[in-house]
matplotlib code that plots the C-alpha trace (Angstrom):
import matplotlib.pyplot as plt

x = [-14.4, -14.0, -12.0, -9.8, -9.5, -8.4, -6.0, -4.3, -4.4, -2.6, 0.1, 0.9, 1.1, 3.7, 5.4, 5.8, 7.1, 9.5, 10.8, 11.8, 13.0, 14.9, 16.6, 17.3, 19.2, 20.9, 21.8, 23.9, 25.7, 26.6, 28.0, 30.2, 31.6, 32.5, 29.5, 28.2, 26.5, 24.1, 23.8, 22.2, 20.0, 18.2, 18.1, 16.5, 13.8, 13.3, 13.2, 10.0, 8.6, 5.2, 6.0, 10.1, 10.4, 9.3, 11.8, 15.2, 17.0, 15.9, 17.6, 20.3, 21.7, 20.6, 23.1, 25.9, 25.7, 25.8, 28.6, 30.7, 30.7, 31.4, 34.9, 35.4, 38.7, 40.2, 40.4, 42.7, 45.1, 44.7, 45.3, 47.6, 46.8, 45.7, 42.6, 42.0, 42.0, 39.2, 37.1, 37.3, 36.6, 33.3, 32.0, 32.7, 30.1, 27.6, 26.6, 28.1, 27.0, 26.3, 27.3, 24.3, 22.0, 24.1, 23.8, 19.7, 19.4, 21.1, 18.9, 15.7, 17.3, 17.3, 13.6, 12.9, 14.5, 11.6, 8.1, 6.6, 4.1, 5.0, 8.6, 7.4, 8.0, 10.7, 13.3, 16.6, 18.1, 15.3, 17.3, 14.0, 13.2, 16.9, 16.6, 13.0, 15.1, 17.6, 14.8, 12.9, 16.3, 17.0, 13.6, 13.3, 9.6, 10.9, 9.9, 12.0, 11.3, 14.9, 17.6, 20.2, 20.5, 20.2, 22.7, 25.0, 24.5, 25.3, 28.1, 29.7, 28.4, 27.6, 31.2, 33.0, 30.0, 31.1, 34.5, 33.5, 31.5, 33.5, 36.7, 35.0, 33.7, 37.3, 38.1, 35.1, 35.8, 39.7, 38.3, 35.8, 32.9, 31.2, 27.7, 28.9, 31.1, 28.4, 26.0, 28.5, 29.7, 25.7, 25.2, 28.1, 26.8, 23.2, 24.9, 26.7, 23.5, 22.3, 24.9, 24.3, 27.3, 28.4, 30.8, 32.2, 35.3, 31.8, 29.5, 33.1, 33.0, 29.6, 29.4, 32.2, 31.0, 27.9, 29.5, 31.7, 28.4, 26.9, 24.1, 23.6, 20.9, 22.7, 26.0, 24.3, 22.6, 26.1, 27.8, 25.7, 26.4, 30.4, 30.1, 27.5, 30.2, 33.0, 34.9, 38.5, 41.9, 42.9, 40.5, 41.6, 40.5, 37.0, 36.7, 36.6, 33.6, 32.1, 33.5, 32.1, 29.0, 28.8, 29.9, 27.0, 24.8, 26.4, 26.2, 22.2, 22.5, 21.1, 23.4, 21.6, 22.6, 26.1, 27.3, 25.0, 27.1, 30.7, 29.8, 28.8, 31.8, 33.8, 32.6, 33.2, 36.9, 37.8, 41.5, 40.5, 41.8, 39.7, 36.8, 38.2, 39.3, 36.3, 34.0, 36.2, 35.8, 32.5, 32.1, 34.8, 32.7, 29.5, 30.8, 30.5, 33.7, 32.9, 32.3, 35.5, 37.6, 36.4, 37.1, 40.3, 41.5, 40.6, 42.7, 45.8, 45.8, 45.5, 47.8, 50.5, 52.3, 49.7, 50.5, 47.5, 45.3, 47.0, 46.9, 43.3, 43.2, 45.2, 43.4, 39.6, 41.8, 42.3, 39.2, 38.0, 40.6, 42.3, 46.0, 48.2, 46.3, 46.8, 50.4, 50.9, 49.2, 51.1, 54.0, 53.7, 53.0, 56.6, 57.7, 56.4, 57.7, 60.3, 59.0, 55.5, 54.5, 50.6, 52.1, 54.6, 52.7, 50.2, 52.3, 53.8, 51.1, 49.1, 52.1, 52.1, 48.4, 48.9, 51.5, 49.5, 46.6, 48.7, 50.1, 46.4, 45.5, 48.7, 47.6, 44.5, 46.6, 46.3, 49.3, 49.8, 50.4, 54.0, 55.3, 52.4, 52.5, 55.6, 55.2, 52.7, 53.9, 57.6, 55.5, 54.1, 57.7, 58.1, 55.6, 56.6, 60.3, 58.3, 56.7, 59.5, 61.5, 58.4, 57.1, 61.1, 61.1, 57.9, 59.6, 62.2, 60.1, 57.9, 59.9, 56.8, 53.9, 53.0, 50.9, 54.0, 56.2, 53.4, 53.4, 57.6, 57.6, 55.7, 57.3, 61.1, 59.4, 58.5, 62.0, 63.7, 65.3, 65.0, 67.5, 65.3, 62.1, 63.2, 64.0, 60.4, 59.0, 60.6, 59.4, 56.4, 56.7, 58.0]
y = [69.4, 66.8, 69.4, 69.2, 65.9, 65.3, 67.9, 66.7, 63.1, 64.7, 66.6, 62.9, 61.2, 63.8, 63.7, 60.2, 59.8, 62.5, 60.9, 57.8, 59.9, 61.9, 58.0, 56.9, 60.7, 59.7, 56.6, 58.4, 60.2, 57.0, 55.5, 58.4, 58.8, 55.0, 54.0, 50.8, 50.0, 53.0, 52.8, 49.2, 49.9, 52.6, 51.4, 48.4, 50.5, 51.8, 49.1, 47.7, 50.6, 50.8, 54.5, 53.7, 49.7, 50.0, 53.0, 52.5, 54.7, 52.7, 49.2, 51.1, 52.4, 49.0, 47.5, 50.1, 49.4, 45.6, 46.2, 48.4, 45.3, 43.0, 45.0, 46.0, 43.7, 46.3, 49.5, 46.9, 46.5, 50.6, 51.1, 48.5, 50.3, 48.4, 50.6, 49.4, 46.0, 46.5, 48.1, 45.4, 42.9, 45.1, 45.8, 42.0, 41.4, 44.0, 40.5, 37.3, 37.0, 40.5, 39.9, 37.9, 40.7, 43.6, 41.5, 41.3, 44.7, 45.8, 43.9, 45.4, 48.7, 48.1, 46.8, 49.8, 52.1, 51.4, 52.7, 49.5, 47.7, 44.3, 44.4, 45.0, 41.3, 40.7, 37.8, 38.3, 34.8, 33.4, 34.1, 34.9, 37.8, 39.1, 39.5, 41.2, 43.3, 44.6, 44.8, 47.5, 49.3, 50.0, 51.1, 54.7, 54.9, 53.2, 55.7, 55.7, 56.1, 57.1, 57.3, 58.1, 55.4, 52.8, 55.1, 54.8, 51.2, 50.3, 51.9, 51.8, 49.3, 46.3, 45.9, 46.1, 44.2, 41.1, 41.0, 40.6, 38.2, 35.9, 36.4, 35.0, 32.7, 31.5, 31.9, 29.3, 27.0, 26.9, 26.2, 23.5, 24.7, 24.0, 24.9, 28.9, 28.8, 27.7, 30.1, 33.0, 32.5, 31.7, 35.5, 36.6, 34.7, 36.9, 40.1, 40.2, 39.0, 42.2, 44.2, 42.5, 40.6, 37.0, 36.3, 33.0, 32.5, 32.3, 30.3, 27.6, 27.7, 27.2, 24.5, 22.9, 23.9, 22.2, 19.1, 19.0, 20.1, 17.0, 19.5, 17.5, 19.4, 22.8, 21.1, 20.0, 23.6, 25.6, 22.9, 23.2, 26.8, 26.1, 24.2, 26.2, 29.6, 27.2, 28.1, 27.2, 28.1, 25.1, 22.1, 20.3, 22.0, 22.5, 19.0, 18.6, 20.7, 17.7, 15.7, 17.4, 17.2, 13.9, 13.0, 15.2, 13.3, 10.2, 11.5, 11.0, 7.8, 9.1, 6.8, 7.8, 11.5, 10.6, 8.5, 10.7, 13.8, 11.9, 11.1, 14.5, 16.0, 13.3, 14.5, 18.5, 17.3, 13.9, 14.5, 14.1, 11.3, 12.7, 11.8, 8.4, 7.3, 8.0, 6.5, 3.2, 3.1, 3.1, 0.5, -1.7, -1.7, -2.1, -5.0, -3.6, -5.4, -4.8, -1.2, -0.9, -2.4, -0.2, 3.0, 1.6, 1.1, 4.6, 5.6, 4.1, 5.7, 9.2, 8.4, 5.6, 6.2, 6.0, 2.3, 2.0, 1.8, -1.0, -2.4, -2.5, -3.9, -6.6, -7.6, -7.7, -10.0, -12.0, -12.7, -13.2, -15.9, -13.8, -14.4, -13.4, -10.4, -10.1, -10.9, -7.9, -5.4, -6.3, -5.7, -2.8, -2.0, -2.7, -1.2, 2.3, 1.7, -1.1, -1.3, -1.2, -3.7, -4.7, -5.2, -7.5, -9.2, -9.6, -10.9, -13.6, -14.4, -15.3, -17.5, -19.1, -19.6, -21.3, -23.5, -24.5, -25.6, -27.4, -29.6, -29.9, -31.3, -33.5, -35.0, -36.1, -38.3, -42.1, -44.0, -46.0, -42.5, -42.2, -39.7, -37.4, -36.8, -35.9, -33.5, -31.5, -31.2, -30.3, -27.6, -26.5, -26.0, -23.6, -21.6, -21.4, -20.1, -17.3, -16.8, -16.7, -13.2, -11.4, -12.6, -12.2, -8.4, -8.0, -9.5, -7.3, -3.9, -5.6, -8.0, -8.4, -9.0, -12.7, -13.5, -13.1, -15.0, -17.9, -18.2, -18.1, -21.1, -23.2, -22.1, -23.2, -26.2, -27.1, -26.4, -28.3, -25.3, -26.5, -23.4, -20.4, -23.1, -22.7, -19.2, -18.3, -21.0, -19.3, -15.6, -17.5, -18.4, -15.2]
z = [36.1, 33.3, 31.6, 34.2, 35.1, 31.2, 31.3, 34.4, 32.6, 29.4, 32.4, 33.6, 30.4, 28.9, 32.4, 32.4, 28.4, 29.6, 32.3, 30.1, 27.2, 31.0, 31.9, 28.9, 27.8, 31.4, 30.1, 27.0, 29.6, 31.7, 28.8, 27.5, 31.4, 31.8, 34.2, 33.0, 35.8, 35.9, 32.3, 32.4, 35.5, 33.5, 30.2, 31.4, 33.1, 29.6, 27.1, 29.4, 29.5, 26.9, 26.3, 24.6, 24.2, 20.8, 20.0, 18.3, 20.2, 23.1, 21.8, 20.0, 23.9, 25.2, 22.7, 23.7, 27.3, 26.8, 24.0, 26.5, 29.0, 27.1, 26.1, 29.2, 29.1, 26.7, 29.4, 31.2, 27.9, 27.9, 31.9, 34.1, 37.1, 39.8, 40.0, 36.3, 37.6, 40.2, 37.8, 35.3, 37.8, 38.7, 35.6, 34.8, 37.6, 35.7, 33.5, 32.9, 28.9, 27.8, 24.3, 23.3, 24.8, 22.7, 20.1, 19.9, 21.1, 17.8, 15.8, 17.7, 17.0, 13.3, 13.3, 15.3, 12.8, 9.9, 9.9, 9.0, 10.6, 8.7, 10.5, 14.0, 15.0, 12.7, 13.1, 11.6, 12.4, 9.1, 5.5, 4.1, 6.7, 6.4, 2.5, 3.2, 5.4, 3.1, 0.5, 3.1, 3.5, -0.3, -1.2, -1.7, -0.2, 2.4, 6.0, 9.1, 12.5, 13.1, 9.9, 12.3, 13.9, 11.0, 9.4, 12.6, 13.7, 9.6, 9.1, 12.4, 15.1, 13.0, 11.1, 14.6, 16.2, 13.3, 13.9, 18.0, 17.6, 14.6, 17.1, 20.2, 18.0, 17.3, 20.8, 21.8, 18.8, 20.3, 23.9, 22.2, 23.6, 20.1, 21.2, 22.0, 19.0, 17.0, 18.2, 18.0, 14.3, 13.5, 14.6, 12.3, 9.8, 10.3, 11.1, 7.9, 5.8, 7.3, 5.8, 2.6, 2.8, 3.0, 6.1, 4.5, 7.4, 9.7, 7.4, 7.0, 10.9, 12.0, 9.7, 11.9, 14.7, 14.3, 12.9, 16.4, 18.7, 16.9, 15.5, 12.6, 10.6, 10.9, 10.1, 6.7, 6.2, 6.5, 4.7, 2.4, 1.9, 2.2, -0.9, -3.2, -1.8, -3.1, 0.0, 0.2, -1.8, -3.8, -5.0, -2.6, -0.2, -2.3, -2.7, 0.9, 1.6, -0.6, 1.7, 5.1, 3.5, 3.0, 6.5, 7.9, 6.0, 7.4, 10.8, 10.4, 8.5, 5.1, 3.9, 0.2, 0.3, 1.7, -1.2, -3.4, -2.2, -2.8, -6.4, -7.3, -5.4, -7.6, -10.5, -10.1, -8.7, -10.3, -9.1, -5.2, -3.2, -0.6, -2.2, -3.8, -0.6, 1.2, -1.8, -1.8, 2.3, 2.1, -0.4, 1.4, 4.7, 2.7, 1.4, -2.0, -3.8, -7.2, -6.8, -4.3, -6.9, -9.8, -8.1, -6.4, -9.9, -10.7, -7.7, -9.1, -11.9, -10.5, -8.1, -9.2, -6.1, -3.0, -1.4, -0.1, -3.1, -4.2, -1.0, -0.8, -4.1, -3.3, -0.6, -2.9, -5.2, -2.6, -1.3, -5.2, -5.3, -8.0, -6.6, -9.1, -9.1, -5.4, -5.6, -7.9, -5.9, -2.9, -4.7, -5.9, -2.5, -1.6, -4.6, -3.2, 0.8, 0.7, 4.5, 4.7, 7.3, 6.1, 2.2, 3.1, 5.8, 3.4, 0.6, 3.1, 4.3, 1.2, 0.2, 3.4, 3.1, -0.3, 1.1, 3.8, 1.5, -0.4, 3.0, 3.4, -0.1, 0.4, 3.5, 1.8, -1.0, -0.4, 1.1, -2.1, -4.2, -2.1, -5.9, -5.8, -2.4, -2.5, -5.1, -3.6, -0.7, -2.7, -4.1, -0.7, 0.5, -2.4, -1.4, 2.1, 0.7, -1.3, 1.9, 4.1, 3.3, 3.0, 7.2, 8.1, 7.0, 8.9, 12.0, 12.0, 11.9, 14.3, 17.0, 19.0, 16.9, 17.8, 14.4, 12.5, 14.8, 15.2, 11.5, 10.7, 13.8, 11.4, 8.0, 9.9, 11.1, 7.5, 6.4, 9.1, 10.3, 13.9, 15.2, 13.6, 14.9, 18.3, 18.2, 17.3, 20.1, 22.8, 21.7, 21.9, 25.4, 26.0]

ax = plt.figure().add_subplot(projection="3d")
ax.plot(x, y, z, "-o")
ax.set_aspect("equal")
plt.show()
């Protein structure tokens, strides 16, 4: 009797393992005739099950089915019909994010394809793991489970199953739902590593992604990986994976690695204003003059023409008491844009400044000194003349701006131009 009880235990062990094996054959079939929805009932019976959810072939039709639905969209490009219509919207239903589940059922697959006990838990989204991987694949004394498949998802699913994912990735990044996009090209990224190769349009964009999903410590990682893969067509645009960089590290407030980052990025591209303007920024709001000014000075001889080096140059002068200095910058300023608003309000304004001081120190000369007094303040009014065309050009790019108006009041005031005094009283009022 014990005999037979065993035997009749080995007839229902082989029956059941044939019955999975039965579903998920059926499953094969569902997906070759179109029917999605059968497909992922049974293949979800299957991949549970403790007889075939450790088998390949298992995840491999897993990731089909799930791959199917989510390009379902493209039988509706193929067929217009109305009836094409219905059955997009119903296998649409079938799952409302199937790619992520296509996605890990490929990699299960591919774990599933190699005899190896050491890869039975295996986790593809860790760099080390994926180069272990690759390192299983190539070695001859490697032993599969199933070669086929390996051999089929390799050369055909995953190159397809990229591009998917990158372009919804896009799609995402364009809708600015940074988090999906992020994830997405972070799987493009891994899918390729498992191909041996180095998706750098999806390393450039999850690095952004992350910066924009305000995932700081990824947006370092891949940024870090943008620069070391020197990613981008000109130096320019090299220099400026420097520049992301930093601004991730910023984003944490590691202010150390931030300038740290800009200086080496400086010294691989010395010719980006990028970088120099960024630098200078930094040391401007830092309150860090002296190292502001040395790098501004840098900046103007790389680039003689940009205005507003010398702008911010002028205006460190300045606050050193340095005028002449100032004076020059500030017209150089005007030199390169004729009409730029901040260098010739600046320019008219330090004049107007000086001649203001001046009233001041004149005001303070004692009655009985009637010949000095009137000197200084002689030399006040010249000021306020040098001042005078510089705040008058400004006032007529800018009719409104009520600084500039408030200051030409007093300059005609000072000059006894009562008309152009009145003029600028009213706007005033106005």
């Amino acid at each position: 009797m014990r005999r037979l009880t065993l035997f009749l235990v080995l007839i229902a062990f082989v029956f059941v393992a044939n019955a999975q094996t039965s579903k998920r054959s059926s499953v094969k079939n569902y997906i070759n005739y179109g029917e999605f929805d059968s497909a992922k009932e049974k293949i979800e019976e299957v991949v549970v099950n403790a007889k075939t959810k450790e088998d390949a072939l298992s995840w491999f039709y897993r990731a089909r089915v799930y791959h199917a639905i989510y390009n379902i969209d493209s039988y509706k490009k193929a067929d217009r019909s109305t009836e094409a219509d219905q059955k997009v919207a119903f296998y649409n239903k079938l799952d409302a994010n199937p790619l992520p589940k296509a996605i890990d059922s490929y990699k299960k697959a591919l774990v599933y394809c190699i005899k190896d006990a050491k890869l039975s838990d295996y986790d593809f989204d860790k760099n080390l793991d994926r180069i272990k991987y690759i390192k299983a694949v190539q070695d001859p004394n490697t032993r599969y489970n199933n070669q086929e498949v390996l051999g089929f998802i390799y050369a055909q699913y995953l190159p397809v199953l990229t591009n998917t994912v990158a372009n919804q990735g896009v799609t995402e990044y364009q809708k600015k739902d940074y988090k999906k996009a992020l994830f997405l090209f972070e799987q493009a990224v891994v899918l390729s590593a498992i191909r041996g190769t180095v998706d750098t349009f999806s390393v450039y964009y999850a690095a952004h992604s992350a910066m924009k999903a305000e995932e700081k410590d990824k947006a370092i990682k891949y940024f870090k990986e943008v620069k070391s893969l020197k990613i981008g067509k000109t130096d320019d645009d090299k220099a400026g994976n420097y520049y992301y960089l930093a601004k991730a590290y910023l984003a944490k407030n590691d202010t150390a690695h931030y300038i740290k980052t800009l200086q080496k990025g400086r010294k691989v591209y010395p010719k980006s204003s990028t970088l120099l303007v960024e630098i200078i920024n930094y040391y401007i709001t830092a309150g860090k003059s002296k190292e502001a000014k040395e790098m501004l000075i840098v900046g103007t001889k790389n680039e003689p023409n940009n205005k507003l080096l010398y702008f911010n140059l002028g205006t460190i002068y300045e606050k050193q008491d340095s005028l002449i200095k100032a004076i020059e910058m500030y017209n150089k300023t005007i030199e390169i844009d004729p009409n730029y608003v901040s260098g010739l309000y600046n320019l008219g304004a330090l004049y107007n400044n000086k001649g203001l001081a001046m009233v001041k120190e004149a005001d303070e000369i004692p009655p009985t000194q009637q010949k000095k007094y009137d000197a200084k303040l002689k030399e006040a009014v010249g000021e306020f003349e040098k001042a005078l065309p510089y705040l008058e050009k400004v006032h007529e790019l800018d009719a409104k701006d009520k600084v500039t108006i408030a200051a030409l009041k007093g300059i005609y005031y000072t000059l006894k131009d009562m008309p152009k005094y009145e003029e600028m009283n009213k706007l005033l009022k106005e």
